[in-house]
C-alpha positions as CSV (number, residue, x, y, z in Angstrom):
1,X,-134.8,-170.2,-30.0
2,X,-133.9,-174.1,-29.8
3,X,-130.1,-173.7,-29.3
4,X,-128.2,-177.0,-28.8
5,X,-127.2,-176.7,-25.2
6,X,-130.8,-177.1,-24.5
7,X,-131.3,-180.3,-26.1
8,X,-130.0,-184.0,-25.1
9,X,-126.0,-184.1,-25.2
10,X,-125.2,-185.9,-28.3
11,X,-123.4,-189.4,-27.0
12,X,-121.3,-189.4,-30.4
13,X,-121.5,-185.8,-31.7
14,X,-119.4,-186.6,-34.7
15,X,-122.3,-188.4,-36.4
16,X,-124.2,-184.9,-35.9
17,X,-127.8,-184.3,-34.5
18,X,-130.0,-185.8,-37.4
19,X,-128.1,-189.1,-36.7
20,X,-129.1,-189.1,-33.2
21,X,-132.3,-188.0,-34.0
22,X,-132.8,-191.2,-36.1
23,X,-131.8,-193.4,-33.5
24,X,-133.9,-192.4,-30.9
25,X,-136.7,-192.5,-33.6
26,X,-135.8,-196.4,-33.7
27,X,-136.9,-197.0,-30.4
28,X,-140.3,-195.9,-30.9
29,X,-140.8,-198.3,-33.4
30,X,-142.8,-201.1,-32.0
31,X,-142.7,-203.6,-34.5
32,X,-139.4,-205.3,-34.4
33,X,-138.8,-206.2,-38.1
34,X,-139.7,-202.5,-39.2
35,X,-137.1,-202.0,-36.4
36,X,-134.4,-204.2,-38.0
37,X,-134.7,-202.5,-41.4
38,X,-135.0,-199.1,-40.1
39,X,-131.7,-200.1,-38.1
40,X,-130.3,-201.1,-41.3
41,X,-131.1,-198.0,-42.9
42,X,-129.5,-195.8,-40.1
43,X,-126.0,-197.9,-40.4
44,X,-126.0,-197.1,-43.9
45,X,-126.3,-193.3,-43.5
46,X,-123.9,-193.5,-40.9
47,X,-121.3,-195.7,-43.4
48,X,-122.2,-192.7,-45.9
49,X,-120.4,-190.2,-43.6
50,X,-117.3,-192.3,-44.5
51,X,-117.8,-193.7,-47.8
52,X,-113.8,-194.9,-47.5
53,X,-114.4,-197.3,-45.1
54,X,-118.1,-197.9,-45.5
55,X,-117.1,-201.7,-47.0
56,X,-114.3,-202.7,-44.6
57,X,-115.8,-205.2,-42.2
58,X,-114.5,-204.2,-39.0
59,X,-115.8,-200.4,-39.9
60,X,-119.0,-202.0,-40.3
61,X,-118.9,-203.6,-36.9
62,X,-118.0,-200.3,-35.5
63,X,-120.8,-198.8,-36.9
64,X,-123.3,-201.3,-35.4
65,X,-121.3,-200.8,-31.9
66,X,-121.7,-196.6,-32.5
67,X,-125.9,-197.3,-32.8
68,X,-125.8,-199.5,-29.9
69,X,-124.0,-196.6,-28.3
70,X,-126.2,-193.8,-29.8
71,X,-128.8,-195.9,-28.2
72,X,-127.8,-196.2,-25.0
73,X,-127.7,-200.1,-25.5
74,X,-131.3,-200.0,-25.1
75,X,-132.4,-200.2,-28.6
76,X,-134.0,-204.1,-29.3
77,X,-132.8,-205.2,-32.6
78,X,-130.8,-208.6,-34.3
79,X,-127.2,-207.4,-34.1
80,X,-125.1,-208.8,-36.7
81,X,-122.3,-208.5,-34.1
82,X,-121.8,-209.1,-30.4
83,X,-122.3,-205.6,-28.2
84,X,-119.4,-203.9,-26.1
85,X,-120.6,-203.5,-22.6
86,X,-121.7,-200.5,-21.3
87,X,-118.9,-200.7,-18.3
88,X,-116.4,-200.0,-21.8
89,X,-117.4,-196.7,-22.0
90,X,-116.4,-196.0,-18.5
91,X,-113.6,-198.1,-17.5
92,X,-109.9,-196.9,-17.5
93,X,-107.1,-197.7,-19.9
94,X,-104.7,-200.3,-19.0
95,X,-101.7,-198.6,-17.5
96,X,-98.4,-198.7,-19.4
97,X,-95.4,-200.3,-17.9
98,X,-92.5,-198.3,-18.9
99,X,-88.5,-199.3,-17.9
100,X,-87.3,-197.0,-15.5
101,X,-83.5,-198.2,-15.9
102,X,-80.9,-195.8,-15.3
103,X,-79.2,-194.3,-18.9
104,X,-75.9,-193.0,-18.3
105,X,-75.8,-190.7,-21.2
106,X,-79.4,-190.0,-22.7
107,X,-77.7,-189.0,-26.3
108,X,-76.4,-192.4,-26.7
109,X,-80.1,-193.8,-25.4
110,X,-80.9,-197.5,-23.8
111,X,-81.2,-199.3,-27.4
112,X,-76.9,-198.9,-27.7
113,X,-76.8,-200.0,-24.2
114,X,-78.4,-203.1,-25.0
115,X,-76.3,-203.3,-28.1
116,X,-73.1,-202.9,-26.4
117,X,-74.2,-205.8,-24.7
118,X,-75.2,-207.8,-27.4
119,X,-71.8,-206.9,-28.7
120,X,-69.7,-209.1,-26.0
121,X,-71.0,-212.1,-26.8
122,X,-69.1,-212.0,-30.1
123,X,-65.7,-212.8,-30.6
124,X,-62.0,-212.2,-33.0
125,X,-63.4,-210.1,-36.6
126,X,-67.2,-209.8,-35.7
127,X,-66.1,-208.1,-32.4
128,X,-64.3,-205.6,-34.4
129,X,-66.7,-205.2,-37.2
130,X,-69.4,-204.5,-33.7
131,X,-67.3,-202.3,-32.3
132,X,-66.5,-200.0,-35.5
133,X,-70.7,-200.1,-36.1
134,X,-71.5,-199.4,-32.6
135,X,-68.7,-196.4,-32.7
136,X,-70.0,-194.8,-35.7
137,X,-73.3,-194.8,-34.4
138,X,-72.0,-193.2,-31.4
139,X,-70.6,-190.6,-32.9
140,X,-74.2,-190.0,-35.2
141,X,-76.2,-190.0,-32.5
142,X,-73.5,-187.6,-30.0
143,X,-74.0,-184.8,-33.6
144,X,-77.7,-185.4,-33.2
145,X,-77.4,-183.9,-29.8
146,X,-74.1,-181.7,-30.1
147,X,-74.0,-179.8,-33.3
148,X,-70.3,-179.0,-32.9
149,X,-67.2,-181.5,-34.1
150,X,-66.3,-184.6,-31.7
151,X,-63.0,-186.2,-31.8
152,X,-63.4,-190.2,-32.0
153,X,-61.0,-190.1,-29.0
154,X,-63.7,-189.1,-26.8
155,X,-66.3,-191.7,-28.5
156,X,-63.9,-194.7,-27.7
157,X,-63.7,-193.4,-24.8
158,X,-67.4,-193.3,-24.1
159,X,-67.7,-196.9,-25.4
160,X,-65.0,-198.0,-23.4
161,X,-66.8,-196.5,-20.3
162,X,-70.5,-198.0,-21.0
163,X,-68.8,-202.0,-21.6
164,X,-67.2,-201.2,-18.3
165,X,-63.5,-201.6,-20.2
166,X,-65.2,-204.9,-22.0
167,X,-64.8,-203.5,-25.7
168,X,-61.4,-202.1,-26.4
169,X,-61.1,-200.2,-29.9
170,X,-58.4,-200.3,-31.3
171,X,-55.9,-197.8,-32.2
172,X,-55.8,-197.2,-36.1
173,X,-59.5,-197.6,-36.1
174,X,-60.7,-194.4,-38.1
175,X,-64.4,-193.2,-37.5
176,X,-66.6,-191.7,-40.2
177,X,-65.9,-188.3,-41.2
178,X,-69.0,-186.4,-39.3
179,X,-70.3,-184.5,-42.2
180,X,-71.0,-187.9,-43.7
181,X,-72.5,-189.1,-40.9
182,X,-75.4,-185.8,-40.5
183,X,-75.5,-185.2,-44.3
184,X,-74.3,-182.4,-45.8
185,X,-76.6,-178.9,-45.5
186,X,-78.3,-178.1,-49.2
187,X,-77.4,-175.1,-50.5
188,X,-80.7,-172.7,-51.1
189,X,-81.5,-172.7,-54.5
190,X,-80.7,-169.6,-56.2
191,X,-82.8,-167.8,-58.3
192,X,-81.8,-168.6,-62.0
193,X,-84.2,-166.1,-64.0
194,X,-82.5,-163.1,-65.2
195,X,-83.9,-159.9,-64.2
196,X,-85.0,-158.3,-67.5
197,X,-82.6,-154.9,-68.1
198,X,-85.1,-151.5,-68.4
């Protein structure tokens, strides 16, 4: 029996076996303009696999990429585009930077942080109008985490805390009722067919 772990490891098994088969039929082609059609040929089938994306031009570069690929960059034919290297296939990702500052409370998140911040440089009724926004938001995302009821006394007092006593609220200031805030729970539908009486 010819089972698949006995034959060559497919270098893009998503185009299956009779793909790669066609490829490495390329290379023993010896004269190079039969070589270029044949080429051509190959990238169609291959588009055919995605017939979605088989006219978008940057699919079709990928395509030409995959044969050089399926290949092993050895095959000798006119690209239409320039080739990846072969050190792409090997080399590492770039490593992500990510911010490693401290978040006093994770609920409220680094973004209102940042806001907070951006809220002292305003001054008199946009100060106020910032500090109600940045309150109720508060108070959504503290539900988001906490399912049970919080009094706004202890979100002022949280804002309070992360402007380092910058922001002050002030005292008649009313936050949004918290079921308007999460959205209200639907009902289940009940089921409005009446049983038929035997």
């Amino acid at each position: 029996m010819d089972y698949n772990s006995n034959r060559k490891k497919l270098a893009l098994p998503e185009y299956g076996r009779n793909i790669q088969n066609m490829v490495d039929y390329l290379m023993t082609i010896e004269d190079r303009d039969k070589r270029n059609k044949s080429a051509q040929t190959v990238i169609d089938v291959m588009g055919n696999l995605y017939p979605y994306l088989r006219d978008v031009a940057e699919f079709k570069h990928k395509l030409w990429d995959h044969l050089a690929i399926m290949s092993d960059f050895e095959l000798d034919i006119d690209y239409p585009y320039d080739l990846p290297s072969r050190e792409i296939l090997t080399s590492k990702p770039n490593q992500v930077p990510y911010n490693q500052h401290f978040i006093r409370w994770k609920h409220y998140g680094r973004t209102m942080e940042l806001m907070i911040e951006k809220a002292l440089e305003y001054e008199g009724e946009e100060r106020e109008i910032m500090i109600e926004q940045l309150a109720n938001h508060m108070k959504k995302s503290y539900l988001a985490w906490n399912k049970d009821a919080v009094e706004d006394q202890k979100i002022f007092t949280d804002l309070e805390i992360l402007s380092e006593g910058r922001l002050k609220v002030n005292e008649d200031m009313q936050l949004a009722d918290s079921k308007m805030l999460i959205g209200k729970k639907k009902k289940p539908q009940q089921n409005k067919q009446n049983k038929k009486k035997k």
